[in-house]
C-alpha positions in Angstrom: 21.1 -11.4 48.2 23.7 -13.3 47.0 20.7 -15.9 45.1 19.8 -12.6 43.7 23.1 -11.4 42.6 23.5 -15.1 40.6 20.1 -14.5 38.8 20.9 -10.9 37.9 23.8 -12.3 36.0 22.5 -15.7 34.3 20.1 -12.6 32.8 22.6 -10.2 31.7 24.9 -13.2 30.3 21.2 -14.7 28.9 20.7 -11.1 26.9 24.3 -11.4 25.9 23.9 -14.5 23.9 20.1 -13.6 22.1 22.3 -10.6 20.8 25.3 -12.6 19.4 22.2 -15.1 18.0 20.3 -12.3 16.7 23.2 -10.9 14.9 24.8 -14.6 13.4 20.9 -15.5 12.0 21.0 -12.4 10.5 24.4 -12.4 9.0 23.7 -16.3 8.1 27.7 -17.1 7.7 28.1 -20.1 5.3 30.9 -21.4 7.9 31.9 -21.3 11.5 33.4 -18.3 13.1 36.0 -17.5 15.3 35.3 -15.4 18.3 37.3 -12.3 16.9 35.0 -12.7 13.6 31.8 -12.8 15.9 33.0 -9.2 17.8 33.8 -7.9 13.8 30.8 -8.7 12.5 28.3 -7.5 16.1 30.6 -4.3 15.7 29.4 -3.8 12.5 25.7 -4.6 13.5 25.7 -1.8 16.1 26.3 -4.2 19.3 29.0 -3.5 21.8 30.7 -6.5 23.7 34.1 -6.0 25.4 36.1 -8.0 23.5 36.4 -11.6 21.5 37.1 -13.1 25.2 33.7 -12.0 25.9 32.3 -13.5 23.2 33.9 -16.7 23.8 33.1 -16.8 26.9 29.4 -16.6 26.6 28.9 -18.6 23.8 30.7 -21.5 25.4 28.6 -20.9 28.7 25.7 -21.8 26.0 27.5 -24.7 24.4 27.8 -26.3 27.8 24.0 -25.9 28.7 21.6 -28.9 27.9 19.5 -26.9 25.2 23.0 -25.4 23.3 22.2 -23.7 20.5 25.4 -23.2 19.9 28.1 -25.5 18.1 32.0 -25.4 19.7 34.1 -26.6 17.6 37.4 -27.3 19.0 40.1 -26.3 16.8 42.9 -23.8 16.5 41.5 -21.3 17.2 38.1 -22.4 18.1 35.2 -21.7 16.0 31.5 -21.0 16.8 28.4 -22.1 14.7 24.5 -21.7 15.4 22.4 -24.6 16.2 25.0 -27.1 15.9 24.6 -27.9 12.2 27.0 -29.8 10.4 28.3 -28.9 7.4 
């Protein structure tokens, strides 16, 4: 049950992230964004997230998995960037 419980949740936080991809390759911003300028911008694209902590959240849960597609970049405040490009 509880094995159960874990997967249910790496799923839901799995369709959380293809939804904040789907909407940054879409939007193709020319520079990272900060997590309050990723809820803007899915808010405008018709997806729902609870707030910029959310977001945060799961895109540095990607960052730290092995295949990131995601770039952190540690600043003030941190920024977020698709497929760790540099720029």
């Amino acid at each position: 049950m509880i094995r159960e419980a874990m997967c249910k949740n790496m799923r839901i936080r799995r369709g959380e992230f293809e939804r904040i991809r789907s909407v940054l390759s879409e939007a193709d911003p020319d520079e990272p964004l900060t997590a309050r300028e990723i809820l803007d911008l899915l808010e405008a694209h018709g997806e729902e997230f609870d707030s910029a902590h959310r977001v945060a959240t799961v895109l540095g849960r990607e960052a730290e998995a092995e295949t990131a597609a995601i770039e952190v970049i540690r600043d003030q405040p941190y920024r977020y960037r698709l497929g760790g490009e540099q720029n």
